[in-house]
TORZADO-218965 format. One record per residue (C-alpha): residue in three letters; z, x, y. Coordinates in steps of 0.25 Angstrom, whole numbers, plus 5000, padded with zeros to 4 digits. Example, Ala and Ser with C-alpha at 12.3 -4.5 7.8 and 13.67 -1.06 7.14 Angstrom:
! TORZADO-218965
ALA503150494982/SER502950554996/
***
This chain:
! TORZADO-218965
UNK510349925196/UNK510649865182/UNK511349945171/UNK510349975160/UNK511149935149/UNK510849945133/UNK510849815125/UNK512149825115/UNK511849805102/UNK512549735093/UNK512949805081/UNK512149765068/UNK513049805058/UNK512049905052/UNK512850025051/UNK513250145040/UNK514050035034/UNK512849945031/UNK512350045022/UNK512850015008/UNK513050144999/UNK512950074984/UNK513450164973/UNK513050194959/UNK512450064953/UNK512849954966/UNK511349984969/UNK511049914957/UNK511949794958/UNK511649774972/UNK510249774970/UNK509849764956/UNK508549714959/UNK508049834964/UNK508349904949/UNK508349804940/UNK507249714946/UNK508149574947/UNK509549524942/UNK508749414933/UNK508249424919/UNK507149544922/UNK508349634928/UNK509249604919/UNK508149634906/UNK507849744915/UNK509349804913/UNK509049774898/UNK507649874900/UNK508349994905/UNK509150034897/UNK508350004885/UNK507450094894/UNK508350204894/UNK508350204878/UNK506950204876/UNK506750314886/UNK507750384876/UNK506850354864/UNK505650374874/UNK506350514875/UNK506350534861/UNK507950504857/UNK508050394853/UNK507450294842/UNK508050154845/UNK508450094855/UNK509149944852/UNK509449844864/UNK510349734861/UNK510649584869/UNK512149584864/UNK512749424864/UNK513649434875/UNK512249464884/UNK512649624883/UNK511349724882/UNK511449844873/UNK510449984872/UNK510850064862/UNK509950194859/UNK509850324850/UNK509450404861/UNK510150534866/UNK511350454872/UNK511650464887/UNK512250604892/UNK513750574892/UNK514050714899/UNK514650744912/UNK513350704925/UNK513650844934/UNK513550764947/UNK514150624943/UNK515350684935/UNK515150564926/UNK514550564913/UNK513050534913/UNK513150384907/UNK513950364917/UNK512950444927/UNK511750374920/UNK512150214920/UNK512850224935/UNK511950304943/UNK510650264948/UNK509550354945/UNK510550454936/UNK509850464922/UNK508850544912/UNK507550474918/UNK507650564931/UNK507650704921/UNK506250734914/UNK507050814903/UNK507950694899/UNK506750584899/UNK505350614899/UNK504950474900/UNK505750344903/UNK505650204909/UNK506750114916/UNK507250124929/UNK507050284929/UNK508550304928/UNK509150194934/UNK509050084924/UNK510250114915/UNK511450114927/UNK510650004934/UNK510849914920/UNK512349984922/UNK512349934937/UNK512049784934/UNK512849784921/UNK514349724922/UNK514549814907/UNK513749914902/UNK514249994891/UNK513750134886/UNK513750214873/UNK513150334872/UNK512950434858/UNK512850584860/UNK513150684849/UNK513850564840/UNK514850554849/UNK515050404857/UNK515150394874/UNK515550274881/UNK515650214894/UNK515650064901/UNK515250024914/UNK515649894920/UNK515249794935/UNK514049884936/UNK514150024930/UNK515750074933/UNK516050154922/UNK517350084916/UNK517850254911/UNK517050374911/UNK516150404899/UNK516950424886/UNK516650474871/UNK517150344861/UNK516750404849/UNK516150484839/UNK514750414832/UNK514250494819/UNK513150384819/UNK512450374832/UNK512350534837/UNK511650484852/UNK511250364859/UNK511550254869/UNK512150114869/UNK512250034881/UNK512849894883/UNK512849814896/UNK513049664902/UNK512449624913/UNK513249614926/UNK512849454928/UNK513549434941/UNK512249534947/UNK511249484935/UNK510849354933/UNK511349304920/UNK509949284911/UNK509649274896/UNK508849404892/UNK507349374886/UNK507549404872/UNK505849404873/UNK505849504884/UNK506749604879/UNK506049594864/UNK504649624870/UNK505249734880/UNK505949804868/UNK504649784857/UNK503849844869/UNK504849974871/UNK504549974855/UNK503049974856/UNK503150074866/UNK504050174862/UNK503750204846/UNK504550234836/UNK505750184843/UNK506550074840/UNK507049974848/UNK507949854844/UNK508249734853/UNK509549664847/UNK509949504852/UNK511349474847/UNK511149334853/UNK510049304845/UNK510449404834/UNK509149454834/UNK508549614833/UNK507049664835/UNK506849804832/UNK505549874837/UNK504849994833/UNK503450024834/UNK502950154828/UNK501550124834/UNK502350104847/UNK500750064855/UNK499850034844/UNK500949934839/UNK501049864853/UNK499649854854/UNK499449774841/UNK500649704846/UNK500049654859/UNK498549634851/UNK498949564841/UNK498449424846/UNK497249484853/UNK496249514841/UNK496149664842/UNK494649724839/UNK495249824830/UNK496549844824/UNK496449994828/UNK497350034842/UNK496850124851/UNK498150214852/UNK498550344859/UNK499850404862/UNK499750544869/UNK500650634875/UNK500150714888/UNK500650834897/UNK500050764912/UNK500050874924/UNK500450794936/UNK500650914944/UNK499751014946/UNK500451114955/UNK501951104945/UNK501051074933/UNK501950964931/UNK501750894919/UNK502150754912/UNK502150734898/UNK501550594895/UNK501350514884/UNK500250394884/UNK500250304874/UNK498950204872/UNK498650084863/UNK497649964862/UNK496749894857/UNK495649774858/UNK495849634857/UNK494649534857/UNK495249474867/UNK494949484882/UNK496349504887/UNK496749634893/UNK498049694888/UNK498249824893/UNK499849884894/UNK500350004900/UNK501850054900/UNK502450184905/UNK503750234901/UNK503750104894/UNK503750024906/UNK502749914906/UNK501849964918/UNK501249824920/UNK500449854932/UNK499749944925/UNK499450084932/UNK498750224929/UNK499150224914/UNK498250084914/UNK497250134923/UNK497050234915/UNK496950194901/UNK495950084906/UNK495150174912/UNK495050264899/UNK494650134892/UNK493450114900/UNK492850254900/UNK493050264886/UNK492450134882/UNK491150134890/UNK491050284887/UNK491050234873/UNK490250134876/UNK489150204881/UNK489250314873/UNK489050224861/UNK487850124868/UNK488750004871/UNK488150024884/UNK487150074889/UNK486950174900/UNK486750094914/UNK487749984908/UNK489049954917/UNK490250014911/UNK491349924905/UNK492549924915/UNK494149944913/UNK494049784914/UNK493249794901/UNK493849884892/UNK495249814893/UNK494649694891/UNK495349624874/UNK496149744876/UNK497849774873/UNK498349914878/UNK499549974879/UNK499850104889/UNK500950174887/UNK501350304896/UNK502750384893/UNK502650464906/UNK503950554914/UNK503550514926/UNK503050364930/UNK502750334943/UNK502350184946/UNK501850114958/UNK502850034963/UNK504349994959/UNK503949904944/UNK503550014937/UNK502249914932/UNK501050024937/UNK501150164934/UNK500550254944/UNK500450404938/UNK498950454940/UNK499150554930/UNK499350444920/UNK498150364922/UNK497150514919/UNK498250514906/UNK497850384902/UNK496250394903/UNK496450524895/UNK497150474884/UNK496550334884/UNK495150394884/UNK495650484874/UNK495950394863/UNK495150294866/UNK493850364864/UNK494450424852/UNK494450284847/UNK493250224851/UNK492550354844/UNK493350334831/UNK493250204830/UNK491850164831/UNK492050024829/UNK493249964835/UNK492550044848/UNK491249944846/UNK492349844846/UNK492949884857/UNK491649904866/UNK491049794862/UNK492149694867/UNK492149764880/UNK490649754883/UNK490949624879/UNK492249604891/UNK491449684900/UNK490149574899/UNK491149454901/UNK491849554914/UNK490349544919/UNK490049404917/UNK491449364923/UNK491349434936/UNK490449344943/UNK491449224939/UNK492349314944/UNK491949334957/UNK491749164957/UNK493249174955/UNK493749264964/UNK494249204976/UNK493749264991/UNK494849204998/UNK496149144992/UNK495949014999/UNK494648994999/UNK494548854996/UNK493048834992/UNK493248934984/UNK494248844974/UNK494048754962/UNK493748624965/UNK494748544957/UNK495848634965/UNK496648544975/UNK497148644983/UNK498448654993/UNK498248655007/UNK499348785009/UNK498748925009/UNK500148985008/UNK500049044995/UNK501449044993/UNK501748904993/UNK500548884986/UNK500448824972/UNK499248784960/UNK499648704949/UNK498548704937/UNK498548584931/UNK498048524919/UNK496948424919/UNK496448334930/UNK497248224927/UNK498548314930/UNK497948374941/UNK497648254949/UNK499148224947/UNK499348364953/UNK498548364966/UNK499248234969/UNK500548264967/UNK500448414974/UNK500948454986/UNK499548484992/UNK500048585000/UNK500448694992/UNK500148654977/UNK498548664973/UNK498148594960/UNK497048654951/UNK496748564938/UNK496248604926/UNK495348544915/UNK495848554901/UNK496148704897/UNK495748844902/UNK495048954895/UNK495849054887/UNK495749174892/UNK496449254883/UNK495149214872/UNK494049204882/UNK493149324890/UNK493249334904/UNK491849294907/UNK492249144900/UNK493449154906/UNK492949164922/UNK492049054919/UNK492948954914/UNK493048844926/UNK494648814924/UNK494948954924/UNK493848974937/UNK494748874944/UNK496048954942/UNK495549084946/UNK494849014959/UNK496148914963/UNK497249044959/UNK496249134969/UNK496749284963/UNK495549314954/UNK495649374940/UNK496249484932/UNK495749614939/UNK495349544953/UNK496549464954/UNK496949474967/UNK498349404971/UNK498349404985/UNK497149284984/UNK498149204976/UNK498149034982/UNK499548994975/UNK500749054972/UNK501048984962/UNK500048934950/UNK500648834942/UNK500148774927/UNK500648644927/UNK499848584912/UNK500348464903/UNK501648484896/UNK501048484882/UNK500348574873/UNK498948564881/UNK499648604894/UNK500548714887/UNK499148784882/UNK498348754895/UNK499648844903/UNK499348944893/UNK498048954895/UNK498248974909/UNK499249084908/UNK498349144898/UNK497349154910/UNK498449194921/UNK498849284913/UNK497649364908/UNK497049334923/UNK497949324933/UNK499149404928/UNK499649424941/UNK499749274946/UNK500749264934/UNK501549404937/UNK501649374952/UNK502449224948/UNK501249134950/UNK501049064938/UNK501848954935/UNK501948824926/UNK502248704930/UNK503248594920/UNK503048484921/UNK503848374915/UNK504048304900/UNK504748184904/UNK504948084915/UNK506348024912/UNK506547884919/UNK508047814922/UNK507747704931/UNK507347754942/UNK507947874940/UNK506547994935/UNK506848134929/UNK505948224923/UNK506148314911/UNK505348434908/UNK506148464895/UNK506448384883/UNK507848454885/UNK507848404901/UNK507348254896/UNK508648274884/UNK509448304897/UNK508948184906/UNK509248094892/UNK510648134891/UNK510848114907/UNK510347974903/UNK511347934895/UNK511047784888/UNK510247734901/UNK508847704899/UNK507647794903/UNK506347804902/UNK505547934899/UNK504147984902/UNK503248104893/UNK502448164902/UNK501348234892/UNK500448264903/UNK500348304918/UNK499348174920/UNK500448084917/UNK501148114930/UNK500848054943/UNK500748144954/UNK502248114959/UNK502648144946/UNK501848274946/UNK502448324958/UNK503948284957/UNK503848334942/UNK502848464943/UNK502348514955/UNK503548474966/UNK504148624968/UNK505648564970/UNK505748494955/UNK504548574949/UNK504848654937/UNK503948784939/UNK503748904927/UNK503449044933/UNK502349104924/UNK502949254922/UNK502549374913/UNK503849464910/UNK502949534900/UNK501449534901/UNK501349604887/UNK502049494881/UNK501349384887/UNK499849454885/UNK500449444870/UNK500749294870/UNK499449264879/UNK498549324867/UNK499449244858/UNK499249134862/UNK498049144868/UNK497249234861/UNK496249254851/UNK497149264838/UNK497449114834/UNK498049164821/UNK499449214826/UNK499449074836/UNK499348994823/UNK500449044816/UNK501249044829/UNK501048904832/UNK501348864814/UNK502548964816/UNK503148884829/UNK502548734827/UNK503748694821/UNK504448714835/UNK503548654844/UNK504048494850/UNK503348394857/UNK502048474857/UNK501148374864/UNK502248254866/
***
């Protein structure tokens, strides 16, 4: 009889030693991804956003008045605040000072205790010792009682000495200053967004009133200041101010609220619900919502709950004053948000969001909140102001006639099945894969250049949809016209995700959707007419990363045999030099039609020597901003833009 013997197994190194303990901040530098969001430009803005954060919550708490952020010329970043000034006692279970306790210890700080801060944003406690953690200096200050603490920390938070008084300040009696470098050997080395960190800061000002925030560039030797007394109704002039607003009264509420949340401990939050907006002639909807002054981009029960506020209230006026008539269908939240720019803005203790981003805000008890106070004022409104509500209703009827009339070209539209191919434009040469991933449309302009394009494709993977001339602008026209325009019936049909509410990504044919338009002045305004639509329409497809432009060259640079192409003047300067004294010849391509389908491809559409822009929308306020004007109904401010910056414009149709 055989032995009955056990397989041996072999030993798979996965032991108590495989389990890796990390201490105070190596979490962070071993995985900065998973705090900061990446180690590129938006992680290393983001180290810039927490502890600006941590100064507005201070100012948000009521101590402090200014907050100033300065971009110092060896790449350091500076906060400096007049708020209460970090505790610089002894922390009872680390036996270090609290700065030292706050900016080296995950999850140590005031956020987690309802009597230092009521309301705050950031990373909920983390966000200042995670900007320690990936800093290779960071240097504190801190002001209590006129008297001056410091302490350093260098490679990642290690305290270079314990927490020491410096001096005595007669001037400044509380407050916080903190310095820091990035550690550039975990973060990549980029050049901040002067842009970004101008908008961020302005926004903070609009939303936070009164308080005074300053953004100082030492590079550029430049200093904003910002302060908006009006904090909302400002912002909302500010975001309407190219949109032709019916009336130049803002709907404007800012309320304070004891919430029970729990019945059984008659537990109560205290929140404050700030509302401003008004309506535009346009037919863009702009409605913002932020809590704790986060930009809750997805939207979430403050939303929800404001918008439905707005449509009780409006058809309730509505019918109450014979706008319609008993039996008539009620105007729907589509409706009333139609030619409308709004801003949300919830200061609550407790936020809870669905999922990790923070961008849709979940409490239920806010969304009942919001209808109450929404319906509160704008009935208020509507009653005192007789006429700007005519306005008002009137243009809604109006947005609810055109919802009707667009819904059967709508359903024309809407695709049944995402490769469904009698259901495509006819001018679309389509690619034989139905792997949406590899897949790829390039728009292009006019039927000359689109000819060129469905020779010269890699049939496989790269469809080709041309287009006559120039698309509607939807930023100026009503949905109904819109849906009924052909070129923008073939976009929706080939792109296969629908519109706006209905837009469903999962029936999306290409992964990537790609402009490729003349290199001129036409071309530049036919890209922006299309993005105005992606934009308004089919916001995803842009947030997702599916919208990109294609460039196509200037030149075609000729040695001999020897062909190079240049898609700069700089680049054509560059091939020049190489050149020397030899004799070339040089080509100025002014359209797409003037390349053969070989040029096409090796130039444009070839993805190894292709020059591809991703299409991205860091800031959706912003853009909506730029998009109406650009786009938008006010051709007065376009005007003087363009007299103001004609003088700098070369080659404009060479």
């Amino acid at each position: 009889m055989e032995e009955n013997k056990q397989p041996q197994r072999k030993n798979n190194g996965y032991d108590a030693s495989s389990i890796k303990i990390l201490e105070g901040l190596e979490a962070v530098r071993k995985r900065p991804g998973m705090y900061i969001g990446s180690t590129g430009s938006e992680g290393l803005h983001q180290l810039i956003w927490e502890v600006v954060d941590n100064a507005v919550d201070e100012a948000m708490a009521g101590f402090a008045t200014r907050v100033v952020l300065t971009q110092h010329k060896d790449g350091a970043i500076s906060v400096d605040d007049d708020g209460r000034g970090i505790p610089i006692d002894i922390h009872p279970k680390t036996g270090k000072s609290t700065v030292e306790t706050v900016l080296t210890i995950l999850h140590a700080g005031g956020k987690f205790d309802n009597n230092s801060y009521k309301i705050s944003g950031g990373l909920h406690g983390v966000g200042a010792s995670c900007v320690n953690a990936l800093s290779k200096n960071m240097k504190v200050w801190i002001n209590r009682n006129f008297k001056t603490y410091f302490v350093e920390f260098v490679n990642g938070g290690h305290a270079v000495a314990p927490l020491k008084e410096i001096a005595s300040n007669k001037e400044k009696e509380h407050g916080t200053f903190i310095k820091y470098y990035p550690d550039f050997t975990i973060m990549e080395k980029c050049d901040y967004d002067e842009n970004k960190i101008i908008n961020r800061i302005k926004q903070l000002a609009f939303l936070n009133k009164g308080i005074k925030l300053i953004y100082i560039n030492e590079k550029l030797n430049q200093k904003n200041t910002f302060i908006y007394e009006g904090g909302l109704k400002e912002y909302v002039i500010e975001l309407n101010k190219d949109k032709n607003p019916l009336s130049s009264n803002i709907i404007y509420g800012d309320i304070k609220r004891d919430v029970l949340i729990n019945k059984d401990t008659e537990e109560k939050y205290c929140i404050t619900c700030e509302i401003a907006f008004q309506y535009n002639k346009g037919y863009a909807s702009s409605v913002y919502s932020f809590c704790n002054n986060i930009h809750t981009s997805e939207g979430g029960s403050h939303e929800e709950g404001f918008k439905f506020a707005l449509a009780k209230i409006i058809n309730k006026y509505a019918f109450d004053k014979k706008f319609l008539k008993d039996g008539e269908s009620k105007l729907t939240k589509e409706d009333v948000v139609e030619g409308l720019v709004a801003i949300i803005s919830i200061k609550h203790p407790n936020p809870q969001y669905e999922g990790q981003t923070k961008r849709k805000l979940g409490n239920t008890e806010v969304r009942t909140l919001v209808n109450n106070i929404t319906c509160e004022i704008f009935e208020k409104y509507l009653q005192e102001n007789p006429d700007d509500a005519s306005l008002i209703v009137r243009k809604i009827m109006l947005a609810a006639e055109a919802r009707k009339k667009s819904q059967e070209i709508r359903e024309i539209t809407r695709r049944k099945s995402p490769f469904e191919s009698n259901n495509l434009p006819g001018k679309l040469a389509d690619c034989s894969s139905k792997d949406v991933s590899i897949c790829e449309m390039y728009i292009v302009e006019g039927d000359s250049a689109g000819g060129s394009a469905k020779l010269g494709r890699n049939r496989e993977f790269q469809a080709i949809l041309p287009l006559r001339g120039k698309i509607l602008n939807v930023e100026k026209a009503a949905s109904n016209k819109i849906f009924d325009n052909q070129e923008i019936a073939s976009l929706i049909h080939a792109i296969g995700i629908g519109v706006s509410s209905e837009l469903d990504m999962t029936k999306l044919r290409y992964n990537r959707i790609i402009i490729m338009t003349d290199a001129d002045v036409d071309g530049a305004h036919i890209r922006i007419l299309m993005l105005t639509f992606f934009f308004r329409y089919m916001k995803k497809l842009i947030e997702d990363g599916h919208v990109y432009i294609a460039q196509p060259p200037l030149y075609k640079f000729t040695r001999g045999k020897n062909v190079k192409y240049a898609y700069s003047d700089q680049q054509l300067e560059e091939f020049k030099k190489e050149n020397g004294e030899a004799k070339y010849t040089l080509q100025r391509y002014k359209g797409l039609g003037e390349m053969n389908p070989e040029q096409l491809w090796e130039t444009t559409m070839d993805p190894v020597h292709r020059i591809l822009l991703k299409v991205t929308i860091e800031d959706a306020i912003k853009a909506d901003q730029q998009f109406a004007f650009l786009m938008g109904q006010d051709v007065g401010p376009r005007k003087d833009f363009i007299a103001k910056n004609a003088k700098f414009v070369k080659n404009i149709d060479a």
